[in-house]
C-alpha positions in Angstrom: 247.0 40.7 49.9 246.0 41.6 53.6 243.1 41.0 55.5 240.9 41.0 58.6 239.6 38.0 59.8 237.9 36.7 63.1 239.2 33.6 64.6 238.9 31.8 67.8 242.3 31.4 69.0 242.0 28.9 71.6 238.6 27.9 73.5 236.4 31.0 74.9 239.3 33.2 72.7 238.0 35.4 70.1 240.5 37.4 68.1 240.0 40.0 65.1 243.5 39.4 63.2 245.5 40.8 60.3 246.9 38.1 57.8 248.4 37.9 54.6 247.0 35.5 51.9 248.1 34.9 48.0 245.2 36.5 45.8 246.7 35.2 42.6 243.9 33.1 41.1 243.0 29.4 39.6 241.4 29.3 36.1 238.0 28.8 38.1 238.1 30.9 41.1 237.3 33.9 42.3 238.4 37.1 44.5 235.5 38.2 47.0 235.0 41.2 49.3 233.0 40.7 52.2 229.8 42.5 52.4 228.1 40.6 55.4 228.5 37.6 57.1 225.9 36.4 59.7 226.5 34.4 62.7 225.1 31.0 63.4 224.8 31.4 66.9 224.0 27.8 68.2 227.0 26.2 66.2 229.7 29.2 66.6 228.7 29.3 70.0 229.2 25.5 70.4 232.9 25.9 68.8 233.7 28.4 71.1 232.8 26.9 74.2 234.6 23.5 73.0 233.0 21.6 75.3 232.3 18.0 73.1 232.1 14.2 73.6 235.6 13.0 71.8 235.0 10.9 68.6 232.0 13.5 67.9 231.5 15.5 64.7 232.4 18.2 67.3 235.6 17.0 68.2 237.1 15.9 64.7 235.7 19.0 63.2 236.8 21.9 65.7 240.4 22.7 66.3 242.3 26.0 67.3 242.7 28.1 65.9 239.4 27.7 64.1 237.7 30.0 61.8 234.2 30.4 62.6 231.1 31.3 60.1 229.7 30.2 57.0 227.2 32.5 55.8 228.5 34.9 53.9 227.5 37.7 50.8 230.4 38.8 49.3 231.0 41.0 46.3 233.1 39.6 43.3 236.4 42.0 42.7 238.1 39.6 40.3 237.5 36.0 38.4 239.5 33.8 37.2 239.3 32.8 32.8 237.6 30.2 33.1 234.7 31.8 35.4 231.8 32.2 33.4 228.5 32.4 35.5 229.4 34.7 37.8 231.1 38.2 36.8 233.6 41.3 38.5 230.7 43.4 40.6 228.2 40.5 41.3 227.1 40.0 44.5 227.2 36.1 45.6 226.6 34.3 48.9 229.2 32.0 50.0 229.9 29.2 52.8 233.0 31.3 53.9 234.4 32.4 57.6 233.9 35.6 58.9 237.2 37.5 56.9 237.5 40.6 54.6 239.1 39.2 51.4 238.9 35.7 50.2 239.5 33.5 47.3 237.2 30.6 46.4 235.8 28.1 43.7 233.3 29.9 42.0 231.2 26.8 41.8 230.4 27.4 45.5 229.1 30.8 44.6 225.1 31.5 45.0 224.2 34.6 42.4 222.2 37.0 44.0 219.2 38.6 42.4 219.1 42.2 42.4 216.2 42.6 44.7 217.2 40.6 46.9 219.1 42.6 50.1 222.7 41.3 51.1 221.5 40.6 54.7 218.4 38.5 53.7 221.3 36.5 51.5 223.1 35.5 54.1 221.0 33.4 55.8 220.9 31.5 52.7 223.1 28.6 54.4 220.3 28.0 57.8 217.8 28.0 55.1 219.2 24.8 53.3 219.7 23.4 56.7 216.3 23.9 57.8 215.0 23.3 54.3 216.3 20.1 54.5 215.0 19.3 58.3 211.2 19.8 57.2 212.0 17.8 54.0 213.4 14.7 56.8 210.0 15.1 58.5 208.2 14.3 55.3 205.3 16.1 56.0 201.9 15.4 54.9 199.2 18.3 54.9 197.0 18.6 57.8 199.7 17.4 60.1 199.9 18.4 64.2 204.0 19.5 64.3 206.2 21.0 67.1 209.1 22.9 67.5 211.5 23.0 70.4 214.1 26.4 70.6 213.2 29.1 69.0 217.2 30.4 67.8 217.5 31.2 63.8 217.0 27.7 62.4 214.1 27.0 64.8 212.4 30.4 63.4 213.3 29.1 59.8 212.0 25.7 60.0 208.7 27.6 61.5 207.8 29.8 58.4 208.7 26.3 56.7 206.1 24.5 58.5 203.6 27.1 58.0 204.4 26.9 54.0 203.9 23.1 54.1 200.7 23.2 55.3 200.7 22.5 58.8 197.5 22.5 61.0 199.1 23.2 64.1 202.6 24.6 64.9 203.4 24.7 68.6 206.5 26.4 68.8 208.7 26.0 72.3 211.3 27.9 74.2 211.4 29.5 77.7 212.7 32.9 76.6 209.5 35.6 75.5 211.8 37.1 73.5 212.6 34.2 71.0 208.5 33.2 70.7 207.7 36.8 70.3 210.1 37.1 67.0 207.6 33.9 66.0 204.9 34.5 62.9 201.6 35.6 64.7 200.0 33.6 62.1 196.2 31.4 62.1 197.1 27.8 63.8 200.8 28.8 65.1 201.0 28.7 69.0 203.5 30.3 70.3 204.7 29.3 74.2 207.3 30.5 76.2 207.5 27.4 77.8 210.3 24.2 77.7 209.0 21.2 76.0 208.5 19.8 79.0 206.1 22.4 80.2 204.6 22.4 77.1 203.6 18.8 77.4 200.1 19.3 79.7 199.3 22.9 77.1 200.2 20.4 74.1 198.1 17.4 75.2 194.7 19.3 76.3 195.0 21.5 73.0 195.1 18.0 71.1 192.7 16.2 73.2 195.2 13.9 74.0 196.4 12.8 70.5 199.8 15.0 70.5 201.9 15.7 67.3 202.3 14.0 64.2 205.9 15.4 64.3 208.4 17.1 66.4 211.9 19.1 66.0 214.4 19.1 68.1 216.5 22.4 67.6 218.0 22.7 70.6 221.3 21.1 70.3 220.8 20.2 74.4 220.7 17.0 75.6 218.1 16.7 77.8 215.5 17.9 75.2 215.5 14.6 72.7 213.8 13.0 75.9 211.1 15.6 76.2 210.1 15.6 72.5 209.6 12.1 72.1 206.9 12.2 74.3 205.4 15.0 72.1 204.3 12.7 69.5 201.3 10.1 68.9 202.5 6.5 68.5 204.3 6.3 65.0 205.6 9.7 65.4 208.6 10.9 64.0 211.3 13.2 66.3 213.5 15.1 63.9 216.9 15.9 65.5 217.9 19.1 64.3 220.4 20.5 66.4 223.0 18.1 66.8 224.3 17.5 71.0 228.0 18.0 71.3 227.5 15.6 74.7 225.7 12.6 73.4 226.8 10.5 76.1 224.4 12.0 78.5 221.6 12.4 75.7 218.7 10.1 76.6 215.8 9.2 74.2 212.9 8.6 76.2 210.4 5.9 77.8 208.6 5.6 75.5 210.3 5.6 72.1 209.7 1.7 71.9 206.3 1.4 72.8 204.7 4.3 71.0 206.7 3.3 68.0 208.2 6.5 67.5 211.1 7.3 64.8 214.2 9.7 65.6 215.6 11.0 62.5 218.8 12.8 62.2 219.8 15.0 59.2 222.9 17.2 58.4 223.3 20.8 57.0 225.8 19.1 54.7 223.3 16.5 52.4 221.1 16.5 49.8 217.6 15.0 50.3 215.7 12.8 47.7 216.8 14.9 44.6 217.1 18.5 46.5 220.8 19.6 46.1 222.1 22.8 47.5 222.3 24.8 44.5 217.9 24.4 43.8 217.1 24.3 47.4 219.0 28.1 47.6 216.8 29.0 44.8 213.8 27.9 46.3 214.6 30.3 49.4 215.2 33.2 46.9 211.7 32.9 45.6 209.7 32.7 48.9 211.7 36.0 49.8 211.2 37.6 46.5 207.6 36.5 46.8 206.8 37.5 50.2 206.5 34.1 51.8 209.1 34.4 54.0 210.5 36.3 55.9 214.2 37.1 57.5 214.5 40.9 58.4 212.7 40.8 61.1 214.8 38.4 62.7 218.0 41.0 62.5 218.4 41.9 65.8 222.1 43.0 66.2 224.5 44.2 63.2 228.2 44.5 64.5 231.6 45.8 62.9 234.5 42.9 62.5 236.6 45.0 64.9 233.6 44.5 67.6 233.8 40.7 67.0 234.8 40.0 70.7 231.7 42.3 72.0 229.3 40.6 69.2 230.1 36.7 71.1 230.3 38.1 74.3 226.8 38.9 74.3 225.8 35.6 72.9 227.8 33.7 75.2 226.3 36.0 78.2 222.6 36.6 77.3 221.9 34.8 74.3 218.2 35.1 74.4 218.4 38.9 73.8 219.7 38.8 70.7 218.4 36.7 67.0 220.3 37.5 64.0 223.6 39.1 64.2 225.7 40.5 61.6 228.9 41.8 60.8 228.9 44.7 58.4 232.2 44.3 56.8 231.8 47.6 55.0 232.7 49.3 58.5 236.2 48.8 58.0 236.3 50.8 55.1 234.6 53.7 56.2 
């Protein structure tokens, strides 16, 4: 069976490419037709820059050609006998690369509710993630929090916050158009602002006290320094976006004497009982009841033969754009 897929080729590469593939099916897999896929802009971006530390999650994971994306809604053309939950027609989301046609385990399939539109379901991947940052933080209610870089999971982890009953949110990053894409809801700040800026807004607005709790989203290594002087002794600094340069990532002066807890977590766990198939659900039902919200963050929608132009922009101005997504049905039309 042929397909179209996008691949980096080699570092800064980007390549749209034909390929073969066998479509003849397992007892429990399943034949998919892309619908849309989105990009997740701060890790693709990372893998195809290819700039990372060696002996790094980076390093071990990324080699070219590699295959980026993960976030995809598909629609089933064929199952395999032993397939039973899912069914020819259904529309799934799927932890899959950016390509046309694909075969997978149809354990890894999410069902998608009718109501639900394709492009809300495919950020159903960066919700887990961020699902699974504000779980790390361990939030209790009435708590100061702050967030540093405003990209997709930093906008996620947001309406998160403001669903876990946060007093404050102060949410960070020096481009206008990020914060303005932020809720303009009662006791979210929004500041277009570095975290280092944000310190002398953050401590007047707290009389001094600052934050309960901060996230690190930013993936730069200069920024775990500057949130851990966000928080109150006995804070906690939850590192989000994971540096592909740790050896030039500092912590801070004052993470021993304030006390103050750094804690990783990684799209890839489970969290005290949440696995990835209820933690999908629980996204499903705060878009289906209105709780959150992901259309608005569409800012760009692409067709696979425009792949090239789609990174290009994120690699030149990636401020100006939010979420981006190929609509695999272009090919076809």
């Amino acid at each position: 069976m042929e397909t179209v897929s996008i691949v980096f080729s080699e570092k800064q590469k980007v390549e749209v490419i034909s390929e073969s593939f066998d479509a003849s099916l397992g007892q429990t897999e399943m034949l998919c037709a892309a619908i849309c896929s989105l990009i997740s802009t701060g890790t693709e971006l990372q893998c195809l820059r290819g700039v990372f530390d060696p002996d790094t999650n980076w390093s071990s994971w990324v080699h070219y050609p590699f295959r980026p994306g993960y976030s995809m809604v598909a629609e089933v053309i064929e199952v395999g006998t032993a397939v039973q939950h899912v069914q020819k027609g259904d529309r799934v989301f799927v932890e899959n690369s950016h390509t046309q046609y694909f075969k997978t385990e149809s354990t890894r399939a999410v069902l998608l509710p009718k109501e639900i539109d394709v492009e809300e379901g495919a950020w159903i991947n960066l919700s887990k993630t961020t699902q699974l940052g504000v779980r790390r933080a361990e939030l209790f209610l009435g708590e100061t929090v702050g967030v540093i870089g405003l990209g997709l999971l930093g906008q996620l982890v947001t309406q998160y916050l403001y669903l876990s009953g946060a007093k404050e949110v102060y949410t960070m990053d020096p481009a206008e158009s990020r914060v303005q894409l932020v809720w303009d809801k009662p006791g979210i700040h929004r500041l277009a602002m570095d975290a280092g800026k944000a310190n002398a807004y953050i401590a007047e607005q707290t009389k001094g006290k600052m934050l309960d709790v901060v996230f690190d989203i930013t993936g730069h290594p200069a920024v775990l320094a500057q949130a851990t002087q966000l928080v109150k002794p006995l804070g906690r600094v939850i590192l989000l976006g994971d540096t592909a340069t740790p050896s030039v990532q500092g912590m801070g002066r004052n993470v021993v004497s304030n006390s103050v807890s750094i804690l990783g977590i990684h799209a890839q766990m489970s969290y005290k009982g949440w696995q990835h198939p209820e933690m999908a659900e629980l996204f499903i039902n705060y878009l289906l009841q209105g709780r959150m919200d992901v259309k608005l963050l569409i800012s760009h929608r692409y067709s696979p033969h425009d792949a090239p132009q789609a990174y290009e922009l994120l690699v030149n101005n990636r401020s100006s754009a939010m979420g981006v997504l190929f609509d695999w049905k272009r090919l076809v039309e």
